[in-house]
C-alpha positions, 0 to 999 in steps of 0.5 A: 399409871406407870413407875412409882407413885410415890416419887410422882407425888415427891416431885409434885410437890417440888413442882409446885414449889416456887423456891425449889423452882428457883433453886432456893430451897435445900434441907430436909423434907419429913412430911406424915402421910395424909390423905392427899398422899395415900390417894395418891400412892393408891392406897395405905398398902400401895404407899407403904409398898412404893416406900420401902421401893425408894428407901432400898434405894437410897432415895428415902428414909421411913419412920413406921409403926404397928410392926410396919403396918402404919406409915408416920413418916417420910425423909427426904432431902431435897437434893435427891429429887433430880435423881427421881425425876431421873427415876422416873422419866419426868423432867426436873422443875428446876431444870426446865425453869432453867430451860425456860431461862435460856430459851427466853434470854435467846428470844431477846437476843433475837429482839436487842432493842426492841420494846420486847426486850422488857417483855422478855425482862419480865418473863425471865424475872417471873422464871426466876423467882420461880413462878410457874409461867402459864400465860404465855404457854412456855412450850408454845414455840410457834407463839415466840416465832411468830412475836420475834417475826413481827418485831423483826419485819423489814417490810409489810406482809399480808396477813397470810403472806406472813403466816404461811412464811412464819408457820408454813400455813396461811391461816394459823397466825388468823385462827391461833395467834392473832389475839395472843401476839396483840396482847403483847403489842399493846407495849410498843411504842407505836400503839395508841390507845383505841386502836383496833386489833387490825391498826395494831397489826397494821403499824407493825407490818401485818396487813388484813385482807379487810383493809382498804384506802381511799383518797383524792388527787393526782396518784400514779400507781402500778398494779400488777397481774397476770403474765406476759412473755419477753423472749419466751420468758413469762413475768408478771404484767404491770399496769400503769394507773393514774388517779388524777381522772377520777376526780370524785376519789378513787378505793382499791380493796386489800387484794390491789392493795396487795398488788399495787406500789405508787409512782408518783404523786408528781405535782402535789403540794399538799397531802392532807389526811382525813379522819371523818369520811363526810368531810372527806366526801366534800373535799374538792379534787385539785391538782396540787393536793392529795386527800386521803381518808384515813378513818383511824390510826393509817399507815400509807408509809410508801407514799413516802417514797414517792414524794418529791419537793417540798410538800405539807402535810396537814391532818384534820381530825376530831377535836377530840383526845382520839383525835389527837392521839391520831394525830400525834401518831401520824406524825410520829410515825408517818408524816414527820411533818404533819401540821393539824388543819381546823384543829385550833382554838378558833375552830374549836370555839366556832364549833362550840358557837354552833352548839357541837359540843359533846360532854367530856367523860371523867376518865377521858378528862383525867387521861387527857390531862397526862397526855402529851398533845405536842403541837395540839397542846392549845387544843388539849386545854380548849378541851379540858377548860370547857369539858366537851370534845367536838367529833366532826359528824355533830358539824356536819349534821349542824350545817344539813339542819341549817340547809333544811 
């Protein structure tokens, strides 16, 4: 190893401490050559060498015995470690404390009012008090890119759509980032407890190709591929679908997904959301409602756009705490006029008649018992008063043993 090893060992020290990374520790410093700095300097004659190196310089002072033969001890202030580091080529710990400072401060900016704002808060105290921030990785520029461009999307991306804009490769975000940026999601205001990694992604804008949607009723909805040419002009081909034929329901996977946009939902009086597959199996095709197989927290927000006159909008999940959980989001977050269907006392105190019940764990009870469940709330105090949930599956499967 090149340079002075003397120094390197001076300004280890520095780095590891947390005041001089703060910019709180001043004075003098006379540690006794142990066995961690001989080691280090490459033996007793090595370090007695490199001393006598700094101290002709001025960035040292010595105390010797044995006629020079022994090292007692070493003087230094703290102030000189900046002109080492200068020395020796190394950045000063303080000062990259204080880079770090300024580049999170420019990534808040980036992000004003936005839940990132308090996870960069955090960074900056920790920086601040000196501690040697490793998670997340300070040099990991791409890692902050990639957090400020999902906090700041205008628009839904596919996955590798937005990876390859952010990181100029459609596959980084997949193989490097994913589970890191996650990590950091889990504080927005728009995550629920249960939710997966994709429905996390999801409700912030970033689309999986493992994605698909499933519903029932009379949606138009525009599919684009292939070119045509208009005055010797090519551009893409846009199909024109109506879902009202297929009456049994209609799935388009994540490559239609990527390529569609609804029209028009014209004629629908209800939009009905539906957390158990079975029950949505069952559901009638009629003109004047869409039913939509939501399995999990669901993001159909273009629906929106196309929604004309007064609509309801109703959701039936599990009388359960995710059952409301997925309410509560849809509703926030979807539907601001979402109302719960078969999600009331009565259905509750039925299903319980029918022998539906599943026992009420401990942990989820005293979770329960914070949560607020807004317009659920009757169905919340079902729950805790009797100690069960109902999932809409033990239903189903009472009524298939009824029918045999």
């Amino acid at each position: 190893m090149s340079g002075n090893l003397l120094a390197k060992w001076i300004i280890g020290k520095a780095e590891k401490s947390e005041a001089y990374r703060a910019g709180t520790l001043t004075g003098m410093k006379h540690p006794k050559p142990d066995r961690e700095m001989i080691k280090a300097a490459g033996g007793l004659p090595e370090l007695i060498r490199q001393a006598d190196e700094l101290e002709k310089s001025g960035y040292i002072r010595t105390e010797k015995s044995n006629l020079g033969a022994d090292m007692k001890k070493i003087y230094y202030s703290i102030d000189v470690i900046p002109k080492l580091c200068e020395k020796e080529g190394i950045e000063d710990p303080r000062k990259q404390q204080l880079r770090y400072i300024k580049q999170i401060e420019q990534l808040r900016a980036e992000v004003q009012g936005s839940f990132l704002e308090g996870y960069y808060d955090d960074i900056i105290r920790r920086l601040e008090l000196g501690e040697i921030v490793k998670s997340p990785d300070m040099e990991d520029v791409d890692f902050f890119r990639c957090l400020n461009a999902v906090v700041n999307l205008k628009k839904s991306l596919w996955m590798r759509v937005f990876s390859a804009a952010v990181l100029n490769d459609s596959k980084r975000f997949k193989k490097d980032y994913e589970k890191k940026v996650v990590k950091v999601l889990v504080r927005s205001p728009l995550y629920e407890e249960g939710m997966t990694d994709d429905e996390i992604l999801s409700v912030h804008g970033i689309l999986s190709y493992a994605q698909v949607m499933e519903w029932k009723g009379p949606l138009l909805y525009k599919l684009k591929g292939g070119q045509e040419y208009i005055e010797d002009k090519a551009r893409e081909k846009e199909y024109e679908i109506d879902t009202s034929q297929n009456q049994y329901g209609t799935v388009i996977n994540s490559q239609t997904l990527e390529r569609a946009f609804p029209v028009s939902i014209k004629g629908v009086q209800r939009i009905v959301t539906i957390e158990n597959k079975a029950n949505y199996e069952e559901m009638k095709y009629r003109e004047d409602t869409l039913y939509l197989f939501c399995h999990g927290f669901y993001s159909p927000k273009r629906l929106m756009e196309v929604a004309e006159g007064e609509i309801q909008y109703f959701h039936w999940g599990d009388m359960d705490m995710g059952g409301i959980r997925i309410f509560r989001f849809n509703k926030k977050n979807i539907f601001p006029k979402l109302k719960p269907y078969k999600m009331d006392r009565e259905a509750f105190q039925e299903a319980l008649e029918r022998g539906a019940g599943i026992p009420l764990e401990e942990k989820k009870k005293e979770k329960l018992e914070k949560l607020n469940a807004g317009e659920l709330e009757e169905l919340k105090k079902c729950i805790l008063e009797k100690g069960v949930e109902i999932e809409q599956e033990i239903l189903l499967a009472e009524n298939a043993i009824a029918e045999n």
